[in-house]
N, C-alpha and C positions, 0 to 999 in steps of 0.2 A: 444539666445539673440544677439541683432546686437550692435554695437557700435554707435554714430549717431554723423552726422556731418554736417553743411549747409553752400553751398560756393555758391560763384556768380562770376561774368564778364561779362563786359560790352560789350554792341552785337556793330558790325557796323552799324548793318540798321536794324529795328523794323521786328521782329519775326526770324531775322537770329542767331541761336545760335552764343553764344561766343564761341570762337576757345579754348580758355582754360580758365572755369568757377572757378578759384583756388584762390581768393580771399576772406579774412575771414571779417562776418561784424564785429567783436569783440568778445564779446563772448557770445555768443547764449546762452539763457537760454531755450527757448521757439520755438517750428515751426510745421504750421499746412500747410498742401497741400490746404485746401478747395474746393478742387476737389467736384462735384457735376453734376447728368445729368439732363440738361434740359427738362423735359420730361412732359408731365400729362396723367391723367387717362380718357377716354372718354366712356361715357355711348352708346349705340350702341340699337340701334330697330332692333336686329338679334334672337329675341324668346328666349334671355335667360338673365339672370340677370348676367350677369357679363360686365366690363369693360376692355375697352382696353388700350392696352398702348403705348404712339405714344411718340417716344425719336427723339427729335428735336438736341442734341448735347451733348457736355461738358463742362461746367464753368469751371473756376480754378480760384482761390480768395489767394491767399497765405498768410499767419501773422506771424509774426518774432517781437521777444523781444529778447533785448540785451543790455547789455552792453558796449557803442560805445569808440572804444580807440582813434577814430580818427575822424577827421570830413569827411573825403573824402566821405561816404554812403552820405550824406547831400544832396550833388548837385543831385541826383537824385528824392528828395523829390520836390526841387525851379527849376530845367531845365537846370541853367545857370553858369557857374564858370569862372571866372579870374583869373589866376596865375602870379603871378612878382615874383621877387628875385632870380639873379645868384648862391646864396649859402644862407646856411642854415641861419637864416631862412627862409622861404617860407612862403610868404603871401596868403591865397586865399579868394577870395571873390564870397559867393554863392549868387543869387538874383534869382530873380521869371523870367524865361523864358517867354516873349510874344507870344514866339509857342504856338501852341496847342498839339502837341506833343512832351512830354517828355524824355529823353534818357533814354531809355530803356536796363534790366537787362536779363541776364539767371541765374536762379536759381537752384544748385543741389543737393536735397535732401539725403544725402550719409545714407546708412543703410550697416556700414562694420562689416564681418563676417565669417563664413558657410554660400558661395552663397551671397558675399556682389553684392548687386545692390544699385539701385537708381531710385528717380523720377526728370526730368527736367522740369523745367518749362521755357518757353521762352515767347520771348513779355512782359517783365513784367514791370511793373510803377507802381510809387508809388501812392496810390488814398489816400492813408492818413498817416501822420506820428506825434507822440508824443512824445516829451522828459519832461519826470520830474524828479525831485527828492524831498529828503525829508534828514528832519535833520538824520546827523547817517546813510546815504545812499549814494550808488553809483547814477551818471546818469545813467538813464536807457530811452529806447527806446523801442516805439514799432512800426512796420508798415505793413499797409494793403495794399496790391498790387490789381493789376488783372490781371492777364495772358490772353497771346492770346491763349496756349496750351498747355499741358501736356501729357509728353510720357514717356511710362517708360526705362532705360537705364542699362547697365552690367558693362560698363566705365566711373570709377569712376577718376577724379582728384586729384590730391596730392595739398595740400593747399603750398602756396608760398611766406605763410611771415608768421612774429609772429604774434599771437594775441593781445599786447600791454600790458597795464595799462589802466583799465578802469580811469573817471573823477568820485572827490570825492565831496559830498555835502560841503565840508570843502571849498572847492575850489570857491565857488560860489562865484559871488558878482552881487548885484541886484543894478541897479540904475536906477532911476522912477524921470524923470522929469528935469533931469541933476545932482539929488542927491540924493550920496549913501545910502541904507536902508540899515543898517548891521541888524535890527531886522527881517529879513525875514526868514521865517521859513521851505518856500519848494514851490512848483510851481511843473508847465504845462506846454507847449506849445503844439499845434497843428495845424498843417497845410495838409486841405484837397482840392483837385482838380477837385473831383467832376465830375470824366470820364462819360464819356456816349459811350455804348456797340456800334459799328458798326454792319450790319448784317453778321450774320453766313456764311462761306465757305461751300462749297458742303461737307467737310471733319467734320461739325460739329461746328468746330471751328469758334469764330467770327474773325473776320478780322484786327479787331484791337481797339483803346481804342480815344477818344478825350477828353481832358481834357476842361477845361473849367473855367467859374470864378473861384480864388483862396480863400478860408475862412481862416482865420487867426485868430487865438483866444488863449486865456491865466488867466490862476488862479496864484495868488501870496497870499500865505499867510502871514500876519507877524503879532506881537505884534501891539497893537495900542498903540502907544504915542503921537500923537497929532492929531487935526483935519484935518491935512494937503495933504493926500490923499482920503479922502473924500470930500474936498474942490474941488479937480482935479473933481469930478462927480456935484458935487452942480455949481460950474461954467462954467459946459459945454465944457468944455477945450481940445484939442489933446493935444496930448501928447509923448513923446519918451521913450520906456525901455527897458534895456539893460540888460540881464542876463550874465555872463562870468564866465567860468571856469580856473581857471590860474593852470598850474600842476610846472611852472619855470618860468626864463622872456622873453623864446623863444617857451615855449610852452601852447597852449590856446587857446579857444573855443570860442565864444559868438555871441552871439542873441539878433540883432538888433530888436525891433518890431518899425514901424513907424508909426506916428501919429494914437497914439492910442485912444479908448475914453473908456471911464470906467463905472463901476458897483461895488459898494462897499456895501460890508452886515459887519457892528461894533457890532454884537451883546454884550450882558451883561449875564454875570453869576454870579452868589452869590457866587460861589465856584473857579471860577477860573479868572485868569488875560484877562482882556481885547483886543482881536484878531478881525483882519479882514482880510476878504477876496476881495482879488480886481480881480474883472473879468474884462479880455480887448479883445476890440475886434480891428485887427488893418487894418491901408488901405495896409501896406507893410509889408516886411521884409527881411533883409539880415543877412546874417549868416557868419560871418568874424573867417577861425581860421591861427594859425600860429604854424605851426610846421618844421620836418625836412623833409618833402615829397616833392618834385619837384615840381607836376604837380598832378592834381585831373582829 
């Protein structure tokens, strides 16, 4: 049995491995290669019933769930990050990148052991990422990449920090419209980018990824106590929401979604207390956290 471990680091130039991939997303619950060959089956008029088989390359799709102790993974999802403050705290502000391409990760799959290796994956960006949580829950994340390639490797990295303190649902505070919902019960977000595959290199491999319009969307559930967030959908209205995780008073998460517009389902039960779900879908988003990290 191997012991399993998944780091990353940030490349200089899209598909150039990171020099040392030894930083932890948090704590990994979950991690798939999705490695796949491009390939299909072709029928052939050569007098015999069989088909052939013609491999055009290698996919690599990568998906990671975790536990995020920190925001810095973030800017990889948005493109773009701002840092101020000489001393702690350190403010960063994540926004949506105008590129089209987005800074790009190396991924290494560590399997340590008898004969510990690994798989790298390089070129990687993010094509989609989720954070929710739920009452009685940790924040959790998940996200879909797409890699330019994958190779398999013998050297392995030593990770280079701690893993943290994950964010607690306890921690949350949701505010919708400029005022706070303490009846919120658990939420979404997701932010997908929507790449479109380059063509393949003589090696198989495609060339690279372009991202493209940004989709931004979000479920919030809470108690219903008054009509007043279904009013936000029956008026047509944008809107601003703000999720945040505070862990002290210098350290803390939160998700801006901007001018959002709504979907609200208030169903009724015989049996139980009155809930809605508010779907959003938004034109932006920034991601503001403040901890002790320098620089993202």
């Amino acid at each position: 049995m191997f012991r399993r471990l998944v780091t990353f680091g940030e490349e200089s130039s899209y598909g150039t491995p990171s020099s040392n991939p030894n930083r932890l997303f948090g704590w990994v619950t979950e991690f798939s290669g999705g490695a796949r060959l491009a390939s299909e089956m072709v029928g052939v008029m050569d007098g015999s019933r069989s088909k052939r088989a013609v491999v055009y390359g290698v996919d690599a799709a990568p998906s990671i769930s975790f536990l995020p102790t920190a925001g810095a993974f973030l800017k990889y999802a948005l493109g773009s990050v701002t840092n101020s403050g000489t001393a702690p705290p350190y403010t960063h502000e994540i926004t949506v990148t105008p590129s089209h391409r987005l800074p790009s990760i190396t991924v290494v799959e560590h399997r340590v052991g008898s004969g510990s290796h690994g798989f790298r994956y390089v070129g990687c960006l993010v094509e989609r990422l989720e954070v929710s949580w739920e009452r009685d829950g940790p924040l959790e994340c998940s996200v879909e990449l797409v890699s330019q390639r994958v190779e398999a490797v013998s050297s392995l990295p030593e990770p280079g920090e701690d893993a943290g303190t994950p964010y607690r649902a306890e921690m949350a505070a949701v505010i919708i419209d400029g005022v706070e919902r303490g009846y919120a019960t658990g939420g979404g977000i997701s932010i997908s980018n929507n790449h479109t595959p380059l063509p393949r290199n003589p090696d198989g491999f495609v060339s690279g990824h372009i991202a493209n319009s940004t989709d931004i969307e979000a479920t919030i559930s809470l108690h219903y106590m008054d009509p007043t967030i279904v009013n936000l959908m029956l008026d047509k209205k944008k809107f601003d929401v703000t999720v945040k995780f505070v862990r002290g008073p210098s350290d803390r998460i939160e998700f801006q979604l901007l001018r959002c517009i709504a979907d609200v389902e208030a169903p009724l039960s015989a049996e139980e207390g009155p809930t809605q779900e508010l779907s959003l879908r938004a034109e932006d988003i920034k991601i503001v956290a403040v901890d002790s990290i320098p620089s993202y």
